[in-house]
N, CA, C and O atoms as CSV, one atom per row, in Angstrom:
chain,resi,resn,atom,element,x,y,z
A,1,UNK,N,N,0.829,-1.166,0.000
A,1,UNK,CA,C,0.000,0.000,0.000
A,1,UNK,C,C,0.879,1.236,0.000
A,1,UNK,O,O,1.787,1.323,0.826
A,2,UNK,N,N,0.672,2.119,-0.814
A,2,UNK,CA,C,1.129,3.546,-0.722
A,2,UNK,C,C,0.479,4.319,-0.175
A,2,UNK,O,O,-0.745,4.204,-0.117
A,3,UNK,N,N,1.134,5.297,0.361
A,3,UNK,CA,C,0.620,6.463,1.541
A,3,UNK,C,C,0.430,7.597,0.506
A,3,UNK,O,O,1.382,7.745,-0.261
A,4,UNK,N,N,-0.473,8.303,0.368
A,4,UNK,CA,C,-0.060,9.675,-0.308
A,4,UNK,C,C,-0.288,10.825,0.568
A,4,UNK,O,O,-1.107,10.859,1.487
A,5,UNK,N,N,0.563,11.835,0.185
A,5,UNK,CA,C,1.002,12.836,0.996
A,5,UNK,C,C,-0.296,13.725,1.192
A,5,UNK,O,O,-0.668,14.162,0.103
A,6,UNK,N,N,-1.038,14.095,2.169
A,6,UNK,CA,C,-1.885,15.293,1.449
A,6,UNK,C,C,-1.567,16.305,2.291
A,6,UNK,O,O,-1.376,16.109,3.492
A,7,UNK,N,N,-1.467,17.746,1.594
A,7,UNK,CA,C,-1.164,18.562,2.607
A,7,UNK,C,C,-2.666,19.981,2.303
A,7,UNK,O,O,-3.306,20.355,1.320
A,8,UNK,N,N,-2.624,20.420,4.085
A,8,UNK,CA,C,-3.540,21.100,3.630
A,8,UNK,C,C,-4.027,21.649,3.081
A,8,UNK,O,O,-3.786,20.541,2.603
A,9,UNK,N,N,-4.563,22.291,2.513
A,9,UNK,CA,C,-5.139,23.757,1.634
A,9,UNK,C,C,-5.952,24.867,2.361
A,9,UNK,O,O,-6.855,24.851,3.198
A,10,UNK,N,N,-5.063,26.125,1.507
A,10,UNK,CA,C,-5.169,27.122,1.704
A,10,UNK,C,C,-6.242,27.770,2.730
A,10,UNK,O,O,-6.077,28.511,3.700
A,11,UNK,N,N,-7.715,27.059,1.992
A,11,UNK,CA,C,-8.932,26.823,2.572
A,11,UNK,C,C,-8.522,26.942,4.093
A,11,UNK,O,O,-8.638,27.826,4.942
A,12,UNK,N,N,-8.064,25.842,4.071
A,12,UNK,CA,C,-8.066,24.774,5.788
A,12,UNK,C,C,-7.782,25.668,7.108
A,12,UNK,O,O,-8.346,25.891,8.179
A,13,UNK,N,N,-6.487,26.093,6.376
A,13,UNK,CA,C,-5.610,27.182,6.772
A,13,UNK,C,C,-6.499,28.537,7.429
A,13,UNK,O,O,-6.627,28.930,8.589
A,14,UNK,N,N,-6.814,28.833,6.664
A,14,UNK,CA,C,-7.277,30.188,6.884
A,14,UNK,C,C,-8.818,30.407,7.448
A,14,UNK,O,O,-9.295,31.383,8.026
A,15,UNK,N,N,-9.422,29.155,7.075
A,15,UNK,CA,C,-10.781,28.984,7.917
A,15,UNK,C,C,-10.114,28.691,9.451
A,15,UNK,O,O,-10.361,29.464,10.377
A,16,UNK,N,N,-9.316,27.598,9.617
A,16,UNK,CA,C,-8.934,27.348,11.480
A,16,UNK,C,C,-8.705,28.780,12.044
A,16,UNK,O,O,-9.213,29.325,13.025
A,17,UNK,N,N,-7.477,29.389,10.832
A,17,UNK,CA,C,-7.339,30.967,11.525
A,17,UNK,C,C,-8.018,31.614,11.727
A,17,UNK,O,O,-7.913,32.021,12.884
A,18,UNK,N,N,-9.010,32.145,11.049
A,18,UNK,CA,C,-10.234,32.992,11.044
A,18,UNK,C,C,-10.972,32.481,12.524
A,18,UNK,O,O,-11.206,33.207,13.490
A,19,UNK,N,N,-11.271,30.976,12.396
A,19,UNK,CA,C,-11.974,30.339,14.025
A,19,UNK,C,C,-11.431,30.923,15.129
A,19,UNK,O,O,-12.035,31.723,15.845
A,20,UNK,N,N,-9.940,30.428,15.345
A,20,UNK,CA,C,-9.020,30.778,16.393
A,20,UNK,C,C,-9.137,32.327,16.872
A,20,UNK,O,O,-9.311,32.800,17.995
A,21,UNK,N,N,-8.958,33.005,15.462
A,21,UNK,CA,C,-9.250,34.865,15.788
A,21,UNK,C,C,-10.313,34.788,16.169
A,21,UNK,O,O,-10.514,35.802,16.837
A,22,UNK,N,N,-11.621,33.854,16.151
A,22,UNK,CA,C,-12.859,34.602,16.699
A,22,UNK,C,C,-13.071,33.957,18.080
A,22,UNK,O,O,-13.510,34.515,19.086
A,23,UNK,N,N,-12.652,32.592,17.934
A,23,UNK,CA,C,-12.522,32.251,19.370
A,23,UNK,C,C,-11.880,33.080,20.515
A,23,UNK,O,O,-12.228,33.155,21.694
A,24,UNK,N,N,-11.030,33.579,19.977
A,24,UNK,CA,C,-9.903,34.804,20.588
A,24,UNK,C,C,-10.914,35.815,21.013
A,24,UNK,O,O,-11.284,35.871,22.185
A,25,UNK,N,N,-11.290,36.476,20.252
A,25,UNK,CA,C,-12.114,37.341,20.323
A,25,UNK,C,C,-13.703,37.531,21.711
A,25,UNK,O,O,-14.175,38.279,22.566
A,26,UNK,N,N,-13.850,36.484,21.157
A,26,UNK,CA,C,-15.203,35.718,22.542
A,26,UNK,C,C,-14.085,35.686,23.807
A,26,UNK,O,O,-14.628,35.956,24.878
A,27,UNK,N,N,-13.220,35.523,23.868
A,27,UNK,CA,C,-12.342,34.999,24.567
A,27,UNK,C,C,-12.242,36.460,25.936
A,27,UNK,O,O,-12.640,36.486,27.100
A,28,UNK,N,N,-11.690,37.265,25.275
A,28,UNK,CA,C,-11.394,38.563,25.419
A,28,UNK,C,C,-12.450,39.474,25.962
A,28,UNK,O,O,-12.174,40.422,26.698
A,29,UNK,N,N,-13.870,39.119,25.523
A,29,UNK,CA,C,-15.030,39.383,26.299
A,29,UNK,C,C,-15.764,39.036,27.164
A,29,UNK,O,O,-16.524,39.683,27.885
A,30,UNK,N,N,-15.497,37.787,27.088
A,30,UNK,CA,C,-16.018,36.781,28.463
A,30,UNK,C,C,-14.841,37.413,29.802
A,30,UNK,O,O,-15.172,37.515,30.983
A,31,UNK,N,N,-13.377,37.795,29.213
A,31,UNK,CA,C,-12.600,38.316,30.931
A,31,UNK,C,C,-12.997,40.080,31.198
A,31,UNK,O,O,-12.867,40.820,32.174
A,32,UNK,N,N,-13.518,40.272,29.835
A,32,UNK,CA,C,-13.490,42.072,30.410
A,32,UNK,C,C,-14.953,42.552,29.997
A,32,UNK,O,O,-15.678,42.454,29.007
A,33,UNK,N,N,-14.995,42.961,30.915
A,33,UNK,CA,C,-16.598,43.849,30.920
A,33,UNK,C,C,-17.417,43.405,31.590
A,33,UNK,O,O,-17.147,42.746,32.593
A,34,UNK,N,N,-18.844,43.708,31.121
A,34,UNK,CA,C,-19.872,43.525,31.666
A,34,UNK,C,C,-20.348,41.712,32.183
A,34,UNK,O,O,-21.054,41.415,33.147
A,35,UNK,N,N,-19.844,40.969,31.415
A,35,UNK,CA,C,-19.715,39.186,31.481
A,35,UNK,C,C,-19.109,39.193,32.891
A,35,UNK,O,O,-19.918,38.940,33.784
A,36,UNK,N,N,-17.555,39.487,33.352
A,36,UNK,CA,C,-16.691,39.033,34.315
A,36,UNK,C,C,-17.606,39.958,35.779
A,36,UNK,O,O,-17.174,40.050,36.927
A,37,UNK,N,N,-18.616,40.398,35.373
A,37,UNK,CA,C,-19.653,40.996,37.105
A,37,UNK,C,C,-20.777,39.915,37.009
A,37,UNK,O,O,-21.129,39.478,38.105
A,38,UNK,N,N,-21.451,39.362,35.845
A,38,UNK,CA,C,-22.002,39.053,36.091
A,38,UNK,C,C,-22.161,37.698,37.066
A,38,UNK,O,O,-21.332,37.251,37.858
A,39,UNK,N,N,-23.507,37.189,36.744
A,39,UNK,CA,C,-23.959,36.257,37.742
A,39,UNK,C,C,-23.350,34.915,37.857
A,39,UNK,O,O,-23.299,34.192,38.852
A,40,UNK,N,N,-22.884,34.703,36.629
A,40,UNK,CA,C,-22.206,33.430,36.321
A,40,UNK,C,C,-20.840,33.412,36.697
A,40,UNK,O,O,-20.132,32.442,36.424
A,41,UNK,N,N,-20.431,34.359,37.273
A,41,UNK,CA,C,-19.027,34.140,37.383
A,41,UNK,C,C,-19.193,34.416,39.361
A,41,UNK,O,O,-18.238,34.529,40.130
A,42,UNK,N,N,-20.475,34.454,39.690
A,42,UNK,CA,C,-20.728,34.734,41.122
A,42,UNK,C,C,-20.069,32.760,42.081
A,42,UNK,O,O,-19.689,31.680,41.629
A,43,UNK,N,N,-20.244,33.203,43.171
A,43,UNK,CA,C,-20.062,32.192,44.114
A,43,UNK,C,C,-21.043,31.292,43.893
A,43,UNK,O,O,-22.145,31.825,43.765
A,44,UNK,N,N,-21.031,30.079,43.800
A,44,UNK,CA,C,-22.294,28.920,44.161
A,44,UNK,C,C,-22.472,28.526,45.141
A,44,UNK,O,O,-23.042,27.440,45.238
A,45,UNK,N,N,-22.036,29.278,46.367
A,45,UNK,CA,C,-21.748,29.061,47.554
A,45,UNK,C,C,-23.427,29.067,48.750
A,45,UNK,O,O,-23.727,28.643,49.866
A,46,UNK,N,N,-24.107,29.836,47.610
A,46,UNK,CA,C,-26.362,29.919,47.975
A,46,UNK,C,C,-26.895,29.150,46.994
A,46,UNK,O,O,-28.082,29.100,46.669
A,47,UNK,N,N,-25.728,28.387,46.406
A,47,UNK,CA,C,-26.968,27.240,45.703
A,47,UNK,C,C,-26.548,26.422,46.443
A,47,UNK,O,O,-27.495,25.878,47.011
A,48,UNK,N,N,-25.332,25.916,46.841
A,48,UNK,CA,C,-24.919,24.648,47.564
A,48,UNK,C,C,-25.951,24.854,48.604
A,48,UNK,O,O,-26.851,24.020,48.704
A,49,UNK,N,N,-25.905,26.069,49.529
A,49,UNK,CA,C,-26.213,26.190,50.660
A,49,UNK,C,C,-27.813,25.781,50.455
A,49,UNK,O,O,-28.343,24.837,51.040
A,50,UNK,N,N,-28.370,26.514,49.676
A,50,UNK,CA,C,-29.642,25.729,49.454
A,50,UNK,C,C,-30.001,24.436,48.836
A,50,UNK,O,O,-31.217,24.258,48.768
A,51,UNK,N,N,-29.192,23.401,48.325
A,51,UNK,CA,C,-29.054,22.612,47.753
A,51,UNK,C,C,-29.237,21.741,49.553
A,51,UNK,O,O,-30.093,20.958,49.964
A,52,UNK,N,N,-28.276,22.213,50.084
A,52,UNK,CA,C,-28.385,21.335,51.288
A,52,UNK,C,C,-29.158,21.231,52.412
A,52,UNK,O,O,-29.115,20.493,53.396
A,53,UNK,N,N,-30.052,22.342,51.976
A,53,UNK,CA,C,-31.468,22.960,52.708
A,53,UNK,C,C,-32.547,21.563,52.162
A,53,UNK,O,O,-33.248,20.760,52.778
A,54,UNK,N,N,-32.336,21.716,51.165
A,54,UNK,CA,C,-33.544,20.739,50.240
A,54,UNK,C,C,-33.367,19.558,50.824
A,54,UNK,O,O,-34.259,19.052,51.504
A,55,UNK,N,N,-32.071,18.920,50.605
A,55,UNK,CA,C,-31.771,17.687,50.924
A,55,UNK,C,C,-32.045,17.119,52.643
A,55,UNK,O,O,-32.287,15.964,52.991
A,56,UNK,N,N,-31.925,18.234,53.441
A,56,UNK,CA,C,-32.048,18.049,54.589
A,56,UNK,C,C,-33.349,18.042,54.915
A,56,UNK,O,O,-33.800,17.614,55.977
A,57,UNK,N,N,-34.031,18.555,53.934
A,57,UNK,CA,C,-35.836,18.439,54.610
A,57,UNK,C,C,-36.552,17.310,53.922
A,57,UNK,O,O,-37.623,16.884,54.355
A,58,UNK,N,N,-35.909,16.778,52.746
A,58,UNK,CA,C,-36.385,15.189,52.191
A,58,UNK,C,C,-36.011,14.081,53.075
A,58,UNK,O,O,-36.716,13.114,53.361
A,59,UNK,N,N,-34.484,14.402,53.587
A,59,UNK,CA,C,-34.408,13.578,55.117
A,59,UNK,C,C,-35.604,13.261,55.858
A,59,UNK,O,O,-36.405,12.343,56.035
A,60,UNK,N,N,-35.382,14.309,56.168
A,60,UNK,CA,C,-36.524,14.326,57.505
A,60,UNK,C,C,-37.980,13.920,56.752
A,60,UNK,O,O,-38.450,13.060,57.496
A,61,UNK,N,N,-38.494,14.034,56.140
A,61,UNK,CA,C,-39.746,13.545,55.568
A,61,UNK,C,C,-39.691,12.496,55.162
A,61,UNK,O,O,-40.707,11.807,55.063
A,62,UNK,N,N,-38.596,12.105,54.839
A,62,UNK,CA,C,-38.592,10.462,54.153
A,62,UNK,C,C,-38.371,9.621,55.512
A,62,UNK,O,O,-38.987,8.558,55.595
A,63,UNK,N,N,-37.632,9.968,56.467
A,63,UNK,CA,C,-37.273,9.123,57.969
A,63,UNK,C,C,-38.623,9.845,58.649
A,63,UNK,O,O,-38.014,9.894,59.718
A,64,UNK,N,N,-39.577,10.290,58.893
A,64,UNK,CA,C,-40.608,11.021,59.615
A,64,UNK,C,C,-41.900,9.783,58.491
A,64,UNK,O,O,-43.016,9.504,58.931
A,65,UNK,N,N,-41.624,9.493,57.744
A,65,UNK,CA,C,-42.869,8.766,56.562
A,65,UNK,C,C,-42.508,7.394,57.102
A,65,UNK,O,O,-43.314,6.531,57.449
A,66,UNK,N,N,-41.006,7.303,57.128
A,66,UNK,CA,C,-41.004,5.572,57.578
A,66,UNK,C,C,-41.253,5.272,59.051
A,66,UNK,O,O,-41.422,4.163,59.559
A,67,UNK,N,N,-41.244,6.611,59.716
A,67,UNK,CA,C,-41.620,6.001,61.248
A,67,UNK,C,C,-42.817,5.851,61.562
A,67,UNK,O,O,-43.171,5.093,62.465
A,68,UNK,N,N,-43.941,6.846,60.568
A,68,UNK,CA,C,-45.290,7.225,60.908
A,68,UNK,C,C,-46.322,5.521,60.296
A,68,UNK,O,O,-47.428,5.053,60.566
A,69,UNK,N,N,-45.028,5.059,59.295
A,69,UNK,CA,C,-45.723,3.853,58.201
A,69,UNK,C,C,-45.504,2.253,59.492
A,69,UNK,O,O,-46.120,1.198,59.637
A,70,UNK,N,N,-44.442,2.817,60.093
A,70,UNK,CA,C,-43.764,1.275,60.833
A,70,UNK,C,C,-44.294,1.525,61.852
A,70,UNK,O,O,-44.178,0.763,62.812
C-alpha cells in the first residue's frame, strides 16, 4: 500500500485561523466587561447552601414517613 502525501489547503488554513481569531475574540469578552460581574461568574456558595437545605428536609420527611408507616 502507498501512503499519499496530502497537505492542507489554503482553505483549511485560513478557515482554522479565522476560528481561532474569533474564538480569541469571545475569549477577550467573556474576561473584560460587563460578562466578568455578572452572575455566572458569582459564588455557588447559595446554591450549595440551598441545595443542602432541600436535601435536609427530604431527610426528615422520608425518615418522619417511615416512622409514621412502621
Amino acid at each position: 500500500m502507498s501512503k499519499a502525501n496530502i497537505e492542507p489547503s489554503s482553505g483549511m488554513i485560513s478557515t482554522s485561523e479565522s476560528l481561532n481569531k474569533d474564538l480569541l475574540i469571545q475569549l477577550e469578552e467573556m474576561c473584560n466587561g460587563e460578562h466578568s460581574t455578572s452572575e455566572c461568574w458569582s459564588s455557588a456558595k447559595s446554591t450549595i447552601n440551598e441545595a443542602v437545605y432541600w436535601i435536609a428536609l427530604g431527610v426528615i420527611l422520608w425518615i418522619s414517613t417511615l416512622l409514621i408507616i412502621s
